[in-house]
C-alpha positions in Angstrom: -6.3 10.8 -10.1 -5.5 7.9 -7.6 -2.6 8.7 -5.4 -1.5 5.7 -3.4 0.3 5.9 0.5 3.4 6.0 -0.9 3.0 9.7 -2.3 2.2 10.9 0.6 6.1 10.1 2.1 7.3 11.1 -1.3 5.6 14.9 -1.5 7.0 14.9 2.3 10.5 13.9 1.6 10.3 16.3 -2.1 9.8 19.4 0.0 13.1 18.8 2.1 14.7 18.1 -0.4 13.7 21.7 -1.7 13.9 23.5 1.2 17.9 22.0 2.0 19.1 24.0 -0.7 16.8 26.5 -0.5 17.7 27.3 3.5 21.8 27.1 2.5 21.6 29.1 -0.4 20.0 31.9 2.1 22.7 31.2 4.6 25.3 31.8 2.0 23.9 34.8 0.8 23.3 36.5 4.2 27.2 35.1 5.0 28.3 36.7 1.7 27.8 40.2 3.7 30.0 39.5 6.7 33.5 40.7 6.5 35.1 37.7 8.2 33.5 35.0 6.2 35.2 31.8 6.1 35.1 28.4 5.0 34.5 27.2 8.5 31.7 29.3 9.1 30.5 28.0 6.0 30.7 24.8 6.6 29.4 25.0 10.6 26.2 26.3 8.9 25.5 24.2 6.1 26.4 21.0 8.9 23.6 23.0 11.1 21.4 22.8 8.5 21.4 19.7 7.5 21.6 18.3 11.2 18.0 20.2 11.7 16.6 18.8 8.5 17.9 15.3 9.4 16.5 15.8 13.1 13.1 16.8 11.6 13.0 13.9 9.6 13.6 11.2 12.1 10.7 12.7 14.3 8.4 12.6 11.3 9.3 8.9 10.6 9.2 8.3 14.8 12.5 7.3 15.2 14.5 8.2 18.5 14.2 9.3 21.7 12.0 12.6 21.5 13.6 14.6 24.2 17.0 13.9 23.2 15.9 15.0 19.3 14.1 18.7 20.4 17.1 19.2 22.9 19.8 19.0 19.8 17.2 20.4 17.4 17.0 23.6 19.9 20.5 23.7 20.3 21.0 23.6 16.6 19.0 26.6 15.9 20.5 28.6 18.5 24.0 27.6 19.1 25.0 28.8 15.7 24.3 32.8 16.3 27.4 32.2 18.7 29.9 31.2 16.0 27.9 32.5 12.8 26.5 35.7 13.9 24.3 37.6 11.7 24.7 35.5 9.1 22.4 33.1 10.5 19.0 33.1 11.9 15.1 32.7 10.3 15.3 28.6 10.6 13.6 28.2 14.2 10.6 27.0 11.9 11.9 23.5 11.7 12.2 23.7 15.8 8.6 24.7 15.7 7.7 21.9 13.6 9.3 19.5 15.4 7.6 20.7 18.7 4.1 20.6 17.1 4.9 16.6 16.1 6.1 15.5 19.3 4.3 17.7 22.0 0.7 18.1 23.0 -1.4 20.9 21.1 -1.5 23.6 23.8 2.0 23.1 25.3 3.2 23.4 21.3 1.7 25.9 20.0 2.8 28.4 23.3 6.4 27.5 22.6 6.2 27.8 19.1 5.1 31.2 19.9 8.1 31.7 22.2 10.9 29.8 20.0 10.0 32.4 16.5 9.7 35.2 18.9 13.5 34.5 20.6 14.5 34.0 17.0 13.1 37.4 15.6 14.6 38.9 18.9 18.2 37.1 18.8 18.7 37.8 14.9 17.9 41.3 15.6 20.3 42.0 18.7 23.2 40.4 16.3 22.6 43.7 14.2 21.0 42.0 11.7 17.8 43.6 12.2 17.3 47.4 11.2 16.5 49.0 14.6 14.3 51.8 13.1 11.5 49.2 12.0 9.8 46.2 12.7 9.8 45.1 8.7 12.6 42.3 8.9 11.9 41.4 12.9 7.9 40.5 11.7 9.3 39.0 8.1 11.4 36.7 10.1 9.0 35.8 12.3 6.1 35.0 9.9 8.6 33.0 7.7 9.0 30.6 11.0 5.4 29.9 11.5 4.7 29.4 8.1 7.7 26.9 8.2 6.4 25.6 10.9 2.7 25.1 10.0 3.3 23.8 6.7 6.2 20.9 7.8 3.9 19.9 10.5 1.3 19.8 8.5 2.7 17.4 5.6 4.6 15.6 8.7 1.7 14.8 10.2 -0.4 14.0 7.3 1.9 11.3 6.1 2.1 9.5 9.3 -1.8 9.9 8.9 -1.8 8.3 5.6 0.6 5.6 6.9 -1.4 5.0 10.2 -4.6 4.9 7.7 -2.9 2.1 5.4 -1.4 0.3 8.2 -5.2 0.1 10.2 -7.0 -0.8 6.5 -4.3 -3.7 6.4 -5.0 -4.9 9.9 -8.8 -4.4 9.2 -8.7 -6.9 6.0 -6.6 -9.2 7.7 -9.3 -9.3 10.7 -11.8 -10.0 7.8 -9.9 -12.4 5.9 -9.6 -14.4 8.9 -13.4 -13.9 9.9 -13.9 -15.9 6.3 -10.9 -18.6 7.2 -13.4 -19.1 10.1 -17.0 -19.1 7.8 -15.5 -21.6 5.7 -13.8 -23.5 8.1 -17.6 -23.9 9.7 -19.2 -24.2 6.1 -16.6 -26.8 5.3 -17.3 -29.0 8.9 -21.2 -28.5 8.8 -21.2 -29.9 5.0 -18.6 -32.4 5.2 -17.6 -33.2 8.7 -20.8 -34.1 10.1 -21.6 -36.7 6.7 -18.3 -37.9 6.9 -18.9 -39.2 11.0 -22.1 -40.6 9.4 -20.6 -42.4 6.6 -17.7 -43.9 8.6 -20.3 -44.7 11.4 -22.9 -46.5 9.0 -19.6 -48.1 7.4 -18.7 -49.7 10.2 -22.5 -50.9 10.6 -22.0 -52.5 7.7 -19.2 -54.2 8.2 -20.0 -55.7 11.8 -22.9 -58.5 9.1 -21.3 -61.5 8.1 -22.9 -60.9 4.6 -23.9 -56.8 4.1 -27.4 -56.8 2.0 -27.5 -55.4 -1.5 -29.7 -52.6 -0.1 -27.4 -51.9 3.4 -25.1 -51.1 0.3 -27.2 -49.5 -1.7 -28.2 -47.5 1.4 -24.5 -46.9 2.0 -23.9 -46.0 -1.3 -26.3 -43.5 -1.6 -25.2 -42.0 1.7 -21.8 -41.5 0.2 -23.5 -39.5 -2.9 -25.0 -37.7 -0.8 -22.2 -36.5 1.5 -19.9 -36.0 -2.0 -23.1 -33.5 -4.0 -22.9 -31.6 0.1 -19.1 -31.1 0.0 -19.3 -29.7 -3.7 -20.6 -25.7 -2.7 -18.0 -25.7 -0.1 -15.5 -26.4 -3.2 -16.6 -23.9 -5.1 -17.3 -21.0 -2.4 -15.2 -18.8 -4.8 -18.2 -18.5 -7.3 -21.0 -17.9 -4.0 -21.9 -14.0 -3.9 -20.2 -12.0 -0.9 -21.1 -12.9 3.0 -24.0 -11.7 4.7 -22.9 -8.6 6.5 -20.5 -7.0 4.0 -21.0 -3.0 3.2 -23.2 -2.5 0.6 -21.4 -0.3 -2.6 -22.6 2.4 -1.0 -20.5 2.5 2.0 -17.6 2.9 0.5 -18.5 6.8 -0.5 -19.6 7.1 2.5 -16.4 6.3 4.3 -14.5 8.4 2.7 -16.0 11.2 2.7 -16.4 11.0 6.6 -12.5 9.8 6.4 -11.6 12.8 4.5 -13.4 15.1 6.3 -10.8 16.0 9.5 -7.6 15.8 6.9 -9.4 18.4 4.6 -10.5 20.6 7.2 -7.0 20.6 8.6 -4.9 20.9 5.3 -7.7 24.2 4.2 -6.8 25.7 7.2 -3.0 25.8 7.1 -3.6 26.3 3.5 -5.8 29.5 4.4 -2.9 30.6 7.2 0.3 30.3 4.3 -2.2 32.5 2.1 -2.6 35.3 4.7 1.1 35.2 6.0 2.5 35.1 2.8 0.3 37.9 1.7 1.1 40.0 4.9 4.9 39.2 4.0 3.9 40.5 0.6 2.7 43.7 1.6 5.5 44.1 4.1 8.3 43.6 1.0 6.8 46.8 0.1 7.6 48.9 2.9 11.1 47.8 3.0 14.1 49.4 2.2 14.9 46.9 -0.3 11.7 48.0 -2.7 11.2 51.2 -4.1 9.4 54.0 -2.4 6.1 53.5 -4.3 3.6 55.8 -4.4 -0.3 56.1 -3.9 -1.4 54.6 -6.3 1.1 52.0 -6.8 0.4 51.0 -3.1 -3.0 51.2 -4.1 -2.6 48.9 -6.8 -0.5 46.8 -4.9 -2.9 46.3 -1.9 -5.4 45.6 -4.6 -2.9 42.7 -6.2 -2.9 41.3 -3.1 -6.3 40.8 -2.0 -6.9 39.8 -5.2 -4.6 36.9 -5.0 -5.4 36.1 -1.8 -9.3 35.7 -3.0 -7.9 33.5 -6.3 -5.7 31.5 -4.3 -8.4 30.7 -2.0 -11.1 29.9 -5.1 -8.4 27.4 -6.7 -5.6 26.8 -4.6 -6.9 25.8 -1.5 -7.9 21.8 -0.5 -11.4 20.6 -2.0 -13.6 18.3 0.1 -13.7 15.3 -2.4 -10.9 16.7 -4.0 -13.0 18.5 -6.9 -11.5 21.1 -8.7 -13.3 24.7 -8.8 -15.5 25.2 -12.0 -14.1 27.9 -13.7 -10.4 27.5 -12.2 -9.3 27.5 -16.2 -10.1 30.9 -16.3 -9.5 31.6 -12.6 -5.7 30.5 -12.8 -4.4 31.9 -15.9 -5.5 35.1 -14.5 -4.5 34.8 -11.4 -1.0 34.3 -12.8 -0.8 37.0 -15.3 -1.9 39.6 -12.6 1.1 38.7 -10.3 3.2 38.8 -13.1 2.5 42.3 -14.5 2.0 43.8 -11.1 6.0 42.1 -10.1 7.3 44.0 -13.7 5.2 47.3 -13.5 4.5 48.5 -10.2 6.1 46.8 -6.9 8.9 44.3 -8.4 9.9 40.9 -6.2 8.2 42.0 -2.9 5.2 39.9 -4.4 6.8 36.9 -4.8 5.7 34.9 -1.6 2.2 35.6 -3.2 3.7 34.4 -6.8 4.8 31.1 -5.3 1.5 30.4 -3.8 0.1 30.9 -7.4 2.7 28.4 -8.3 1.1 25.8 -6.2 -2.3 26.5 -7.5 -1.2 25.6 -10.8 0.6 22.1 -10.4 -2.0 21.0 -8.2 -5.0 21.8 -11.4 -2.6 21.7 -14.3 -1.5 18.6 -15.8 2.5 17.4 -14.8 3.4 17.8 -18.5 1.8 21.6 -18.5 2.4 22.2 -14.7 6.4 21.5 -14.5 7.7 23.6 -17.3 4.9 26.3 -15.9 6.5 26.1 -12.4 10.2 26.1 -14.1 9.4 29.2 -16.5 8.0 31.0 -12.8 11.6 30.2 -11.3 13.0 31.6 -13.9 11.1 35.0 -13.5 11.5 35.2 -10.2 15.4 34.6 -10.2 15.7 37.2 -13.1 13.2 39.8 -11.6 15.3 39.5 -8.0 18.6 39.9 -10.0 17.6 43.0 -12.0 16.5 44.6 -8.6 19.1 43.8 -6.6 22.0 43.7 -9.0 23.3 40.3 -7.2 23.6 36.7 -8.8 26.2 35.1 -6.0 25.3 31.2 -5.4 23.4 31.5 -2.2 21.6 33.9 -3.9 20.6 32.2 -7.0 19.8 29.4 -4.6 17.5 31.3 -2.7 15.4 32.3 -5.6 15.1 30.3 -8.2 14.3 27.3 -5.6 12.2 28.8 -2.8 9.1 29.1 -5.3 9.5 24.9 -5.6 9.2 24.5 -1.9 6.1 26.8 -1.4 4.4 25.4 -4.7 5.1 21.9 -3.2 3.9 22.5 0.1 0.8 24.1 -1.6 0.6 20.8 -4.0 0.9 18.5 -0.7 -1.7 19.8 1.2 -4.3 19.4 -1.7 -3.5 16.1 -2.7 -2.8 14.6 0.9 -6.9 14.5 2.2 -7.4 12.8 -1.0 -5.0 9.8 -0.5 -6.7 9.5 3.2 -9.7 9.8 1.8 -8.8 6.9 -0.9 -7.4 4.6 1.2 -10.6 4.7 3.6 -12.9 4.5 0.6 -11.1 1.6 -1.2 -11.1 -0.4 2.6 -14.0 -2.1 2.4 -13.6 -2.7 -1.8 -9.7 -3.9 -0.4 -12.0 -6.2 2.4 -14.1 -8.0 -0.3 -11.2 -8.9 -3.1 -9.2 -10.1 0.5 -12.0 -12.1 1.7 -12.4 -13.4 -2.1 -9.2 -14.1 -2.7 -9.7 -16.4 0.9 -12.6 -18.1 -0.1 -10.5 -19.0 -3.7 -7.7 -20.1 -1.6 -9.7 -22.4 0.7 -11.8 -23.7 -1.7 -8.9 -24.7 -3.7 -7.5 -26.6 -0.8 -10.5 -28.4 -0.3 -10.1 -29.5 -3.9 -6.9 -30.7 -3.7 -6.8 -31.9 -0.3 -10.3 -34.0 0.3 -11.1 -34.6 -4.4 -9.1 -38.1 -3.7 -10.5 -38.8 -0.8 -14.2 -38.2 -1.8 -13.3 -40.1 -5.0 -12.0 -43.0 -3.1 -15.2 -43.1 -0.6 -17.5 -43.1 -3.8 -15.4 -45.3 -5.7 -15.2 -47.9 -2.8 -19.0 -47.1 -2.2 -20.1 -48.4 -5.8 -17.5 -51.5 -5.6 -18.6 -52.7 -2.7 -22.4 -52.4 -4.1 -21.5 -53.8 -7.5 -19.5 -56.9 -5.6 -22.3 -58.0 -3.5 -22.5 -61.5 -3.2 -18.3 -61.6 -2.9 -18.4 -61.4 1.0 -13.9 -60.6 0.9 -14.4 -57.9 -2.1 -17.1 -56.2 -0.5 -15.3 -56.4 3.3 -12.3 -55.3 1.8 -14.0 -52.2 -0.6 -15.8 -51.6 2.6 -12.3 -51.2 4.6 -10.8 -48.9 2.1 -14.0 -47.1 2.0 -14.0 -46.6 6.0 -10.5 -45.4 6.3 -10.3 -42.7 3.2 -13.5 -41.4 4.9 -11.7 -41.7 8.6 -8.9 -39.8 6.6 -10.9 -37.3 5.5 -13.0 -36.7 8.9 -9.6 -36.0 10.9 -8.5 -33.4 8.0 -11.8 -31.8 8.2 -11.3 -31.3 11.9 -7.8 -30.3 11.3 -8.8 -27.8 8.8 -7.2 -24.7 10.0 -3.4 -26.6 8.7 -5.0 -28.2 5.8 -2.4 -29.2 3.4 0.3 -28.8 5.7 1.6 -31.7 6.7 0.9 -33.4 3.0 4.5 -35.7 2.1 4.7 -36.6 -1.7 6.4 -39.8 -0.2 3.1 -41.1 1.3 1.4 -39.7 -1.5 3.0 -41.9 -3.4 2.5 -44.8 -1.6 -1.2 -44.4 -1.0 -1.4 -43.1 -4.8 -0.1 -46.4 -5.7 -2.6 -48.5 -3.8 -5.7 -46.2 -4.4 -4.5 -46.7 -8.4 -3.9 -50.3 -8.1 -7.5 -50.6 -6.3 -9.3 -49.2 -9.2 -7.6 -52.2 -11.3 -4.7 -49.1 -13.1 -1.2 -50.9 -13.4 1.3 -48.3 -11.5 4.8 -47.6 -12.3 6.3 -44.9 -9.2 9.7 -44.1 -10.0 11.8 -41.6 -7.3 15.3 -40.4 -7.8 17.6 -37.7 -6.2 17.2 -36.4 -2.8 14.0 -35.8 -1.5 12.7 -31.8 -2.5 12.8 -29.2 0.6 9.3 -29.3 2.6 7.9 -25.8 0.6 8.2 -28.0 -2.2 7.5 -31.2 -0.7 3.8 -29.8 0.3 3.4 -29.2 -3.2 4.5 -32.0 -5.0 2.3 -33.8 -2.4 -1.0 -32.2 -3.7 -0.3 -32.3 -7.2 0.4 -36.5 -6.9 -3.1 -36.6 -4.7 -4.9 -33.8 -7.7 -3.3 -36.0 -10.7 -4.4 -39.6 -9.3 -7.9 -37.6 -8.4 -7.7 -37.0 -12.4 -6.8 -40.3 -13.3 -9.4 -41.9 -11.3 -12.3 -39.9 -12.0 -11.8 -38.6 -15.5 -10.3 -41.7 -17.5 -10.8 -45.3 -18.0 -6.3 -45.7 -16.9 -5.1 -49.2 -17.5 -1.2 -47.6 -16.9 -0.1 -45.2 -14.8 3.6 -44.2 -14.4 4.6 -41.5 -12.1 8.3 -40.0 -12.3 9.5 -38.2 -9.0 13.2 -36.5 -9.8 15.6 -34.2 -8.2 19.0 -32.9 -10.6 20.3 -29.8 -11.6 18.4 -27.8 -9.4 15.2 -28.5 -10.1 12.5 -30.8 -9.3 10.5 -33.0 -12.1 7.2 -34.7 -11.5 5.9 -36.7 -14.1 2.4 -37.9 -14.5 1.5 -39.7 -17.3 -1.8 -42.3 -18.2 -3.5 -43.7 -20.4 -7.3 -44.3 -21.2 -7.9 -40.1 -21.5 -11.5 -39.4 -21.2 -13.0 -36.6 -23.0 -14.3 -34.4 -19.8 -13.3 -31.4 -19.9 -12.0 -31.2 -16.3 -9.5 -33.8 -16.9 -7.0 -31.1 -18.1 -6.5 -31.7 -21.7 -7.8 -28.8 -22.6 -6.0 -27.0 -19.5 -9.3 -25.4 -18.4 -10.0 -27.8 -15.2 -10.0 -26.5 -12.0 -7.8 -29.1 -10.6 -4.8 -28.0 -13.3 -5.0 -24.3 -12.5 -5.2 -25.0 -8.6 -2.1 -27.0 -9.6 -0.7 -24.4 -11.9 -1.5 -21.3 -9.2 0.2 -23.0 -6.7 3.6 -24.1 -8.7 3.3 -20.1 -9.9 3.8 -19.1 -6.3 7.2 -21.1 -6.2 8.3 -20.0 -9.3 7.2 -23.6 -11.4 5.3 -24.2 -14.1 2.8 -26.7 -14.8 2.5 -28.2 -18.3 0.1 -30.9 -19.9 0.2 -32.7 -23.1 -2.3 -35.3 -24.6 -1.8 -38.1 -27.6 -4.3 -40.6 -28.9 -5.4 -41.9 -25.6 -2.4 -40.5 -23.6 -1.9 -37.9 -21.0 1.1 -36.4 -19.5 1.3 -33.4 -16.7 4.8 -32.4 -16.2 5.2 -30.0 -13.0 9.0 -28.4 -12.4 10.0 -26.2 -10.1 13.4 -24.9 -8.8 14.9 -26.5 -5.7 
């Protein structure tokens, strides 16, 4: 089961929105027993409640300042006893919470000790508290540190989760510009250096009143040379991965030593809700509020309990790799049925805390479609098995029950499933990494293509000109000149080559398209109307004129070219059209050349389409994209 970073805020944010109702429905139902009741207590309550929720979620998400937050958040769960009374109290978990998530560890967990304690203690001098036993004073108090631990503990593993995605991000930006860098260096070493050469050894050249035929043939083979050295850096997309990158292994390894601390963490407040909500258990039976059982049935009770404690361990508990336990199917079912006949036969809902636990167990190994009606049909028992013993079914009430099994199976749920999105997103970094640095080396290589393909088909066009003119002392100076500045041209992009295809305008595309066209004896027709596109567009248009004369040149024997620039009705037209279509496949016809779907990727991006369409001898790319 992949669970992305996401989940982790949504389990998070799906136990408050449990435990909301869940808290007000016990406020209304200890209120239902005051005399005075009111609307106004009511509503003080229910607008302290939901100030300590909201309170606890800005410090989980790190928002605001943190003194001012635990001030209000202690004076919400305290003030309150002053107007409510007795009818409120048990709820200094979320102050615990909060102090564990914004204070250090020691200084926390002393205070947390001191804020449930003052609770227990104020709740009871309010009368709330019989004074003849310690059953409600310890109930209360283990209900806060369980509160406590368990909204720390998803707290803090969501911002764990986030911190984890937010560093794999950083970490595979780092590498993606590490590659920006390689093939920056692959691109300078391969073409840079031959480039200086060729416009050096150019210029050589040209200085003779009369070049040779072998200074030209000399030259031309240079050119070849420098073109076959540029074409790996053009196709870096299809070279294997960079020296240095994990091997497939280390992917396993890092997450299991990623998903090591959250597990350990998560099992042990795991291990702490199954012992105080099994202590709570076995206190439920000692109160006044359960039948006076006898030996045996506190025999048999004690029994349940250990027993439960032991299953909910085996299968509901976090699992380093998130395995589940082998014979949980048989495990669970049990486990369930047990709790169930021991609620209806011997010690009624003083089990339930146990019960809800067991509830957890189950949607964290059952599938949703099995696991939700399971948890619903548990609700259901609860509620009714509450009702029949207590003979009450007000709305706080009802509340209470048939939603506090929801929050406790969802906090169970969260703290299995949370190690294992840690654990993912550290395993799936370096796998994230590769496709990144991939992706990088596609992207450049595709600007190389459609940046420096005209150039390096001008400087090896004008390289075999000049060699098949010789003996024409003006046609061979002036192939030589064209020859010299295309490669100048290209020598200052390569240098520039960390804003290639920046500062491309389809306007001097156009112009130099129409020269470089006219050069290789093609009879050009460039027609522009409308205003000129927006720059995100203009860069664009750019490369596609430079890719499309690249075509035209290379791949087809063009005696026409016309090339329609037009801006109306909100959207931009480039037509390219020639004819003299060759029958290489990278020309496009057959819309499989690399030039096209560079072309078609990039107008994808901007929400354009590319389009091509052949006749006889005739070729037309059509390119649109909304202004």
């Amino acid at each position: 089961m992949r669970l992305k970073p996401w989940f982790a805020w949504f389990l998070a944010f799906a136990l408050i929105a449990v435990l909301v109702p869940v808290r007000i429905g016990a406020l209304l139902d200890d209120l239902s027993y005051r005399e005075e009741q009111s609307a106004g207590l009511t509503a003080v309550g229910i607008a302290a409640v939901a100030g300590l929720f909201g309170i606890y979620i800005l410090v989980m998400l790190r928002r605001g300042p943190v003194r001012v937050l635990l001030s209000v958040q202690a004076l919400l769960a305290f003030g309150p006893y002053a107007v409510i009374g007795h009818g409120w109290g048990g709820i200094a978990g979320l102050l615990g919470a909060v102090l564990l998530l914004t204070l250090r560890p020691r200084v926390a967990w002393l205070l947390l000790i001191i804020v449930v304690g003052t609770d227990a203690t104020v709740r009871s001098a309010f009368g709330v508290l019989p004074a003849s036993t310690g059953y409600e004073w310890g109930t209360v108090l283990l209900v806060d540190v369980n509160v406590a631990i368990v909204l720390f503990a998803i707290a803090r593993l969501a911002q764990l989760v986030q911190a984890t995605h937010d560093v794999r991000q950083r970490l595979v930006a780092v590498e993606v510009e590490a590659e920006r860098e390689r093939a920056a260096d692959r691109l300078r070493r391969a073409l840079g250096d031959q480039l200086a050469v060729v416009v050096q050894r150019t210029r050589t050249v040209l200085v003779a009143p009369e070049p040779s035929r072998a200074e030209l043939a000399e030259l031309r083979e240079l050119v070849n040379t420098t073109v076959s050295g540029a074409r790996p850096v053009t196709n870096m997309h299809r070279a294997p991965r960079p020296a240095g990158a994990a091997d497939t292994s280390a992917p396993a390894r890092s997450a299991e030593a990623a998903q090591e601390a959250p597990f350990r963490f998560c099992w042990w407040v795991a291990f702490a809700m199954v012992v105080t909500s099994s202590v709570i258990s076995i206190m439920n039976l000692g109160s006044e509020q359960t039948p006076t059982l006898g030996a045996s049935a506190w025999a048999v009770s004690i029994a349940v309990v250990l027993a439960a404690g032991a299953f909910q361990l085996y299968h509901g508990t976090p699992r380093a790799g998130g395995s589940a336990p082998r014979w949980w199917r048989w495990t669970l079912p049990a486990h369930l049925l047990m709790l169930a006949a021991a609620i209806l036969v011997v010690s009624g809902p003083g089990l339930v805390p146990i019960l809800a636990l067991a509830g957890g167990a189950a949607l964290t190994r059952l599938r949703p479609a099995m696991a939700w009606p399971l948890l619903a049909i548990l609700c259901g028992f609860v509620t009714a098995t509450a009702v029949a013993q207590a003979g009450l079914s007000g709305l706080g009430f009802m509340l209470y029950w048939a939603l506090s099994p929801v929050g406790c199976a969802l906090a169970v749920y969260a703290l299995c499933r949370l190690p294992e999105i840690s654990g993912w997103l550290h395993g799936t970094r370096d796998e994230l990494a590769r496709s990144a640095v991939l992706a990088e080396r596609l992207r450049f290589a595709r600007d190389v293509h459609d940046v420096f393909g005209l150039h390096l088909t001008v400087i090896t066009m004008k390289a075999e000109l000049a060699w098949r003119t010789v003996g024409d002392a003006a046609a061979v100076r002036g192939h030589l000149m064209d020859l010299a500045r295309s490669a100048e041209l290209a020598l200052v992009e390569v240098r520039a080559v960390a804003g290639i295809a920046e500062e491309l305008r389809s306007a001097s595309e156009l112009a130099i398209a129409k020269r470089v066209l006219e050069a290789a004896g093609v009879d050009v027709t460039v027609e522009v109307t409308g205003p000129p596109p927006a720059d995100r567009l203009d860069r664009l248009l750019a490369i596609v004129i430079r890719e499309s004369v690249t075509n035209v040149v290379r791949h087809s024997q063009a005696g026409r070219c016309t090339i329609s620039l037009d801006t109306a009705n909100g959207v931009v037209r480039l037509l390219v059209g020639n004819d003299g279509v060759g029958t290489d496949s990278e020309s496009g016809v057959d819309g499989h050349g690399n030039g096209l779907v560079n072309l078609a990727t990039r107008a994808e991006v901007v929400g354009g389409r590319v389009a091509v369409s052949s006749q006889d001898d005739s070729f037309l790319l059509t390119v649109e994209v909304p202004v």
